[in-house]
N, C-alpha and C positions, 0 to 999 in steps of 0.2 A: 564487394565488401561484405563481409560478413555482420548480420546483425547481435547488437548486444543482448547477453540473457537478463537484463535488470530494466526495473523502470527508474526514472527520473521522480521522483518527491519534489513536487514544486508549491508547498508549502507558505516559503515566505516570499516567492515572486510576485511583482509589482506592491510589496509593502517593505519590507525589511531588506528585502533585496532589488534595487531601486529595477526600474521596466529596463532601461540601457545595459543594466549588468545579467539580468533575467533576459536577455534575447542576445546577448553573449554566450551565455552558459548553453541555452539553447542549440542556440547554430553550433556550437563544439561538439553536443550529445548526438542532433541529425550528423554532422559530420560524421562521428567516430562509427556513426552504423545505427543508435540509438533508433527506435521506434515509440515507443510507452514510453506516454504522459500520464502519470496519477495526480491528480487533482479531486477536488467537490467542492459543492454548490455553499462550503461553508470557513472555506481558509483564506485570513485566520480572524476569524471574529473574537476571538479572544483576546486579541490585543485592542487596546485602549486607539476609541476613534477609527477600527476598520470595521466593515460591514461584511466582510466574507463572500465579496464580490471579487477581491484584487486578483486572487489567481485564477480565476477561470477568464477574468477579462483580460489578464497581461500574455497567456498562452492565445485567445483568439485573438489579438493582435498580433503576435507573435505570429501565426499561421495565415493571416490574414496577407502580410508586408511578407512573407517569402511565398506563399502560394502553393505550402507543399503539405493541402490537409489530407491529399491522398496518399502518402505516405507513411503517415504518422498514426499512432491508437490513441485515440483518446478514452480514459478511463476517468470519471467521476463517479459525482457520490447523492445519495438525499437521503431525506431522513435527519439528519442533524442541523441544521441550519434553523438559528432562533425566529421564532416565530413574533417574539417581541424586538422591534429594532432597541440596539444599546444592549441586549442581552448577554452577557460574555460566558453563562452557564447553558447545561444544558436542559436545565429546568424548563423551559417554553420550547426544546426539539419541533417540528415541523411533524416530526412522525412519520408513518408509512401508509396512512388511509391513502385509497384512490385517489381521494381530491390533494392532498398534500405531493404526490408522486406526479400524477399528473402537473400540478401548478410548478412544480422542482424543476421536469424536465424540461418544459420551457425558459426556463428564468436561466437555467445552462445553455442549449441550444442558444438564447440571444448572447451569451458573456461568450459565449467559444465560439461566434459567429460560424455555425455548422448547421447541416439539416438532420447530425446523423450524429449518436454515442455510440463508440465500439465497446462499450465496456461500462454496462452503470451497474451499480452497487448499490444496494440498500445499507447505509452508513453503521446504523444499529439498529439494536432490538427494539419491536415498539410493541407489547406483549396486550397492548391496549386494542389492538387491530386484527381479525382474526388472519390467519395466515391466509386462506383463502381472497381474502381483500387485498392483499398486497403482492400475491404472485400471479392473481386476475389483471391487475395495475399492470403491469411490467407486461404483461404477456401480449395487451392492448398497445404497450408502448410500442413493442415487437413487429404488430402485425400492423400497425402501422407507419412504418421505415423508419422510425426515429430512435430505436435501439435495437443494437444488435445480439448482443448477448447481455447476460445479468450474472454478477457475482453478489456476495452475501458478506457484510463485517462485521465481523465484534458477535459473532453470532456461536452456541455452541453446537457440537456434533452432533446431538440428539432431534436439535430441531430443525440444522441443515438437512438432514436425511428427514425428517418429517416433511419438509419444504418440496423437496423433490422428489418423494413421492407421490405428493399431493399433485405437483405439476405434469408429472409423470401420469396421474391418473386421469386427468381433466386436459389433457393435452397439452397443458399449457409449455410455454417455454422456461426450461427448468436452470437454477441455478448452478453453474459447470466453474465457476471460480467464488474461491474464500480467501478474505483478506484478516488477518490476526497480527498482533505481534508475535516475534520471533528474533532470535538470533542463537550466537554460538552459547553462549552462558544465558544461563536461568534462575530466577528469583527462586529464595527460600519459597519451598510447598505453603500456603496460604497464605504467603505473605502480601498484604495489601499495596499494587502500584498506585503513587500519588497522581497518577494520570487517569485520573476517573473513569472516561468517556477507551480505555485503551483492554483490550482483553487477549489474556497472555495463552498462546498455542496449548495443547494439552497433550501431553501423550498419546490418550483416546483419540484426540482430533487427527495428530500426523498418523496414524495406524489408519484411521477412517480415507485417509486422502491419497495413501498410498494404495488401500485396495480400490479404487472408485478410477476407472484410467481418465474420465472423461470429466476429473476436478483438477483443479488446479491451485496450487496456494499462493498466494504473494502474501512477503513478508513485508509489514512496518517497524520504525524502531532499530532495525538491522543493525546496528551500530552504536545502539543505545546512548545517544546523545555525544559520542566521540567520548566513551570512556576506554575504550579499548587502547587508547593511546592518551588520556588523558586523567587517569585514575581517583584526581580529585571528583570527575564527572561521575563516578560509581555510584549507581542509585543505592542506598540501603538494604532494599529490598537483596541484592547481590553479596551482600558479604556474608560468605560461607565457606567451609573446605572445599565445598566443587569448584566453585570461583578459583580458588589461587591451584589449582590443580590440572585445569583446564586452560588457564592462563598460561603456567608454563610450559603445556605440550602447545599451545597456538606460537609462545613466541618462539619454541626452537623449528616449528614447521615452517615458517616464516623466514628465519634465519638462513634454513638449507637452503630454500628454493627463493632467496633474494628478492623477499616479495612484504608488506609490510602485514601485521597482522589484520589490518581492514582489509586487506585484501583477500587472507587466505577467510577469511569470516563470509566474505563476499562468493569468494569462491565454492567453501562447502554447499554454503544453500544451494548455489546453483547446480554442484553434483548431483544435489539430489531433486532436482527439477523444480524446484519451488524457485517463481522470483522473487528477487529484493526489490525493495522499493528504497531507490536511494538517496535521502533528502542533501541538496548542495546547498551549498551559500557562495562556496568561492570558486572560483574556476580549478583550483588547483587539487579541491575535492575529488572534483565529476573527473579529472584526470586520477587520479588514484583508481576510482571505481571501473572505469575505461581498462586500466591497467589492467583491475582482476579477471575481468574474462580472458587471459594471455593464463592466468596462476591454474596450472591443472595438476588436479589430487587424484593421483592413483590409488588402489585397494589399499597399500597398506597404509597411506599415511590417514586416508577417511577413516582405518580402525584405530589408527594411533588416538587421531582428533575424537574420535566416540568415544574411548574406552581408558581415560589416561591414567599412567600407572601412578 
């Protein structure tokens, strides 16, 4: 069985999406090939009455009732997790000091009932912390068995490359994945997203990740909240000439190759080696998304999608 190129976005599992229907959606994703779980140490505290414990505890019960944690990636997060309980802003964040990284990784390890992250991320920036303090953190995680690699969020190119070379210079174990948002259409140049805590890919950054072999990007957002088929969902920040122009060359690409446009959206990323990060809710999503790794874009139809007339 071949593995999928996306991860799972498990977002609203064991809250919005009750634990019975979240280890549904699950077992279809290991089914279909699925490996990568994105989760953190903080979804979703934003909603009224959660603590930001529900998904990292509804996937380690999840892995716990099948048995199958050696198969699986687990990918989480620290650094944004409210430090005031009831908190639903990110005004009181956790941060990225030693002590807050440290106390993170644990409080994970117990919700995903694991001894081991394949995949931790430092959430966001904590500009309050020198970088040396928080890639010394991670490196100590490292070295002792309790993470395996470290990627970087919501973070820009200037500082990711300061980051590793810093790791690079002190040995330490250096960040090889960066998570941003991302998808096929892009907001007006400065224009401000309502989603505070989310920081949109930059030109600079994909030119950065393309020469670098040994980073990797995953996308968030992919899908931008199901506008792509659902147009009232169109953030503002999106309405531009490039929008309805890039729209019509997705939906005839789409059209040719009998595939829906979440799919071919799903698809380009993946051409270009960056993963999605694909948030479900219904079973009938993650089979969409399942689909797109079958949707393959040859030279020309990726210059059509770049370049539309």
């Amino acid at each position: 069985m071949d593995s999928l190129n996306f991860a799972l976005g498990t977002i609203p599992f064991g809250s919005t999406v009750s634990p019975e229907d979240s280890f549904a959606i699950l077992d279809r994703f290991a089914e279909a090939g699925g490996t990568l779980l994105d989760t953190a140490n903080n979804y979703p505290f934003w909603l009224e009455g959660r603590t930001g414990d529900e998904s990292e505890q509804t996937i380690g019960a999840w892995l716990a009732a099948r048995g199958n944690r050696d198969r699986m990636v687990l990918s989480t997060k620290v650094g944004a997790r409210p430090a005031v309980p009831g908190d639903r802003t990110l005004d009181s964040a956790e941060g990225l000091s030693r002590e807050a990284i440290a106390k993170g990784v644990e409080g994970s390890l117990r919700r995903l009932g694991t001894d081991r992250i394949d995949l931790y991320w430092t959430h966001i920036e904590d500009r309050s912390v020198p970088l040396e303090e928080t890639l010394g953190a991670l490196d100590e995680l490292h070295r002792a068995g309790k993470v395996d690699r470290v990627g970087a969020s919501n973070i820009p190119a200037w500082r990711l490359e300061r980051a590793r070379a810093l790791a690079r210079s002190n040995g330490w174990l250096p960040y090889t994945h960066l998570q941003l948002r991302h998808s096929y259409l892009r907001p007006r140049p400065w224009a401000r997203l309502p989603e505070g805590g989310h920081t949109q890919v930059s030109d600079e950054t994909l030119d950065y990740v393309r020469h670098e072999p040994d980073l990797t990007l995953w996308a968030y957002s992919t899908l931008i909240f199901g506008a792509y088929t659902r147009p009232e969902r169109m953030p503002e920040a999106y309405d531009h000439p490039g929008t309805a122009a890039r729209l019509r060359v997705l939906r005839e690409v789409a059209g040719e190759l009998g595939a829906t446009p979440n799919q071919v959206v799903l698809a380009w990323l993946m051409a270009q080696g960056i993963v999605p990060i694909v948030g479900v809710s219904r079973m009938e999503q993650l089979e969409e998304a399942v689909g797109a790794a079958r949707v393959k874009l040859d030279q020309e139809l990726m210059a059509r999608l770049e370049e539309p007339a």
